[in-house]
C-alpha positions as CSV (number, residue, x, y, z in Angstrom):
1,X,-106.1,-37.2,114.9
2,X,-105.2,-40.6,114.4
3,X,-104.7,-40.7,111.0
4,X,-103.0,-37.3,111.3
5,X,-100.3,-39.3,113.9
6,X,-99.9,-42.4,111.5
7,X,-99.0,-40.4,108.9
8,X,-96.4,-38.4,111.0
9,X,-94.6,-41.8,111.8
10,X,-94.8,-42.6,108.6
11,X,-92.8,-39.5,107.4
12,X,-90.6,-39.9,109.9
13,X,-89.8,-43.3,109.4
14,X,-89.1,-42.4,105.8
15,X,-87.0,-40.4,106.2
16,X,-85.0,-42.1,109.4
17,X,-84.9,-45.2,107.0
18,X,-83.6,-43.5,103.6
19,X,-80.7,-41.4,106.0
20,X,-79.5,-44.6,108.0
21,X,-81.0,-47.5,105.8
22,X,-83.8,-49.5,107.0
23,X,-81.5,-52.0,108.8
24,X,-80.0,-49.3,110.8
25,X,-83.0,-47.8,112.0
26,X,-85.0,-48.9,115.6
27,X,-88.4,-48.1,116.7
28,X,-86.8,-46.4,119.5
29,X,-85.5,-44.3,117.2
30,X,-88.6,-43.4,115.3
31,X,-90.2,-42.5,118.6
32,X,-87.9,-40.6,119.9
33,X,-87.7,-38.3,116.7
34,X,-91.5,-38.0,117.0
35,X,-91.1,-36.9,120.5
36,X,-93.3,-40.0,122.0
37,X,-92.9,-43.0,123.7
38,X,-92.5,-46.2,122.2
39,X,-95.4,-47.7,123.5
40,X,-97.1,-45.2,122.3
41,X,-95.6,-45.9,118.7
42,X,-96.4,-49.2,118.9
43,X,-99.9,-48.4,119.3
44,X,-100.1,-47.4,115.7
45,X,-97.0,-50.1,114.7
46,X,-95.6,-52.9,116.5
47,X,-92.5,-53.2,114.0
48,X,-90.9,-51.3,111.1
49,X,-92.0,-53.9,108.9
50,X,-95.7,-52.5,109.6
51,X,-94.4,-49.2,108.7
52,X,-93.3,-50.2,105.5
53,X,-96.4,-52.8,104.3
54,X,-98.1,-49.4,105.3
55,X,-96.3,-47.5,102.9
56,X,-96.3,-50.2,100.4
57,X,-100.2,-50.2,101.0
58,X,-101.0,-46.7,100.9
59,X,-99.0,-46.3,97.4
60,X,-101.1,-49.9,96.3
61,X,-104.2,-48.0,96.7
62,X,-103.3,-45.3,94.9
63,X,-102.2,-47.8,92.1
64,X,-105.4,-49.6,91.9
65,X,-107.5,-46.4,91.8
66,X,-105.4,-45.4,88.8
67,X,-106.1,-49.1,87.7
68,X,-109.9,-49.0,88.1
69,X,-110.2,-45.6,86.0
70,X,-108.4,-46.5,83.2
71,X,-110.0,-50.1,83.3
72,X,-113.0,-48.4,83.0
73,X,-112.2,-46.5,79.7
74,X,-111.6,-47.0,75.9
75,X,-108.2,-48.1,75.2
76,X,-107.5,-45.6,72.5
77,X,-104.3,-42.9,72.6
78,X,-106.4,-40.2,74.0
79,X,-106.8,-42.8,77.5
80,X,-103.3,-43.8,77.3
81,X,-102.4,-40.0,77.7
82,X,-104.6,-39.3,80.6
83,X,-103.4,-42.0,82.0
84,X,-99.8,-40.8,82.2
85,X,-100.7,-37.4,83.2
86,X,-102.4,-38.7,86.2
87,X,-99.7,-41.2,87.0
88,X,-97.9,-37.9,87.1
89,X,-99.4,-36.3,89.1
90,X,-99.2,-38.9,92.1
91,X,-95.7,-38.9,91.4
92,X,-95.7,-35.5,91.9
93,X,-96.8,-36.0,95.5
94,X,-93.7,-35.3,98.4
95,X,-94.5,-38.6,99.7
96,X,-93.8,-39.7,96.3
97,X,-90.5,-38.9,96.1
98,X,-89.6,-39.6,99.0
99,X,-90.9,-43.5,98.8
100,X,-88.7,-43.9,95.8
101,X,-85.9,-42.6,97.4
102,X,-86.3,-44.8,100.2
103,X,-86.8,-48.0,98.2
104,X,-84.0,-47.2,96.0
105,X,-81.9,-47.0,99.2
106,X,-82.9,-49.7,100.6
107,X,-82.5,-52.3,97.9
108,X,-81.3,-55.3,99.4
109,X,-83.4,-55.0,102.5
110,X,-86.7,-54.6,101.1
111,X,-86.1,-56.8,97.7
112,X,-88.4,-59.9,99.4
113,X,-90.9,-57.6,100.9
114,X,-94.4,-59.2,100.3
115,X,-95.9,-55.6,100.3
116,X,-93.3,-54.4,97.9
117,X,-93.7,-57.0,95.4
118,X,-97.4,-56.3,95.5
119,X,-96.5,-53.1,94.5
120,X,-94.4,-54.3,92.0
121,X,-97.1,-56.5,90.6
122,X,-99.2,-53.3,90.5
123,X,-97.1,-51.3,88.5
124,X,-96.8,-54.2,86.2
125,X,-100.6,-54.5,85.6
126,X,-100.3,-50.6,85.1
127,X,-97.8,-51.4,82.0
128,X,-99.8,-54.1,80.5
129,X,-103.1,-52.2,80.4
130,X,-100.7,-49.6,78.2
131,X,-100.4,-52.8,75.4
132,X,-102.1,-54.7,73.5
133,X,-101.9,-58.1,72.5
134,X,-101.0,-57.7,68.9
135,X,-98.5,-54.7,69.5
136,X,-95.2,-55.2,68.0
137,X,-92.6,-55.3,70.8
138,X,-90.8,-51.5,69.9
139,X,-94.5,-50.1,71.2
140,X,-94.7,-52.3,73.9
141,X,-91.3,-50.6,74.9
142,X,-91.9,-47.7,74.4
143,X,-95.3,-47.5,76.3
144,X,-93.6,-49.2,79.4
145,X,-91.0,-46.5,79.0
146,X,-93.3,-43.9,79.0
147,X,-94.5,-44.2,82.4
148,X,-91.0,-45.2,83.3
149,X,-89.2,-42.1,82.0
150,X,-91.9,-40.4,84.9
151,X,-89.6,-42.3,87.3
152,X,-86.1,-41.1,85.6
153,X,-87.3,-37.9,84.8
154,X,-87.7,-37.3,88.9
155,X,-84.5,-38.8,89.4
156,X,-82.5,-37.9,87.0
157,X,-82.9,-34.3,86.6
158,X,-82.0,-33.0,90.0
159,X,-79.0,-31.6,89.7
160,X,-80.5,-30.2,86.0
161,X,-80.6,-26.2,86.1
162,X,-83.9,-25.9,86.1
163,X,-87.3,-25.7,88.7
164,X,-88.9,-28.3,89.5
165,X,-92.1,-26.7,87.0
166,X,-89.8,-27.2,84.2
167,X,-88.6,-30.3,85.3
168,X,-92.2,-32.1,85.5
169,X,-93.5,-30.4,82.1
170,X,-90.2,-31.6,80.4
171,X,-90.4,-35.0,81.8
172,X,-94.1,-35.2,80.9
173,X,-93.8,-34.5,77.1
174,X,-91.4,-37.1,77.0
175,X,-93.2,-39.9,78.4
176,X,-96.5,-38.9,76.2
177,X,-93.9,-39.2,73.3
178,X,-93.0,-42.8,74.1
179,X,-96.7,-43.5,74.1
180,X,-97.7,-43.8,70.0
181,X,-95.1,-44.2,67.4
């Protein structure tokens, strides 16, 4: 039940930060979209920056579980490609979408954030397991563009006359492209 109520605030949040901005939006506000007091909010958070270190920390972990499967694999082409399916596969996820909407929003706001420059890190270490150390720089482009065009492929093909099916599968076989030259 818990759990179940963190997460709802969490949604909410989202999505009362990416409508109004982060700046714009007050606990009061959260609590009263969720239909509860805001005591009773603050039980779970005492301040929209716990909301979003949550967020930030819930999309970490997911990062480091990626991070400890393919850290325990063969770096060879075959790993590289699994790893991009399942990095699209989180980014499939609602929440997903909806995180990266909100950040992009919320640039300026959030660009100091010591739980969003964690993630940032994270994402980084994600790329650089992708590389090697000898790899001439057009690969090492190319592989951090392949989980990259995951990312644009999300956002940039919304308005695209096509379901979302299409979309991922499109979007997909690109970014295993970019993987080997």
């Amino acid at each position: 039940m818990r759990e179940d109520t963190r997460s709802r605030i969490q949604q909410i949040a989202l999505r009362l930060f990416t409508e109004q901005g982060y700046e714009a939006t007050s606990l009061r506000e959260i609590a009263e979209e969720l239909g509860v007091t805001k005591a009773a909010l603050y039980y779970h958070f005492k301040t929209k920056d716990d909301i979003v270190a949550s967020l930030a920390d819930d999309r970490v972990a997911e990062i480091e579980e990626l991070l400890e499967w393919l850290r325990a694999q063969p770096r060879t082409p075959e790993t590289r490609r699994e790893l991009i399916v399942r990095y699209a596969e989180r980014l499939d996820r609602p929440r997903q979408a909806e995180l990266a909407r909100f950040l992009e929003r919320n640039q300026t706001a959030l660009r100091d954030h010591p739980k969003i420059l964690r993630m940032r890190e994270k994402m980084l270490e994600v790329v650089a397991e992708l590389v090697e150390p000898g790899d001439p720089l057009t690969t090492r482009i190319r592989r951090t563009l392949a989980i990259f065009s995951l990312h644009a492929g999300m956002w940039l093909t919304q308005d695209v006359d096509a379901g979302p099916e299409e979309r991922r599968k499109a979007t997909l076989e690109v970014a295993i492209s970019l993987l080997e030259p």
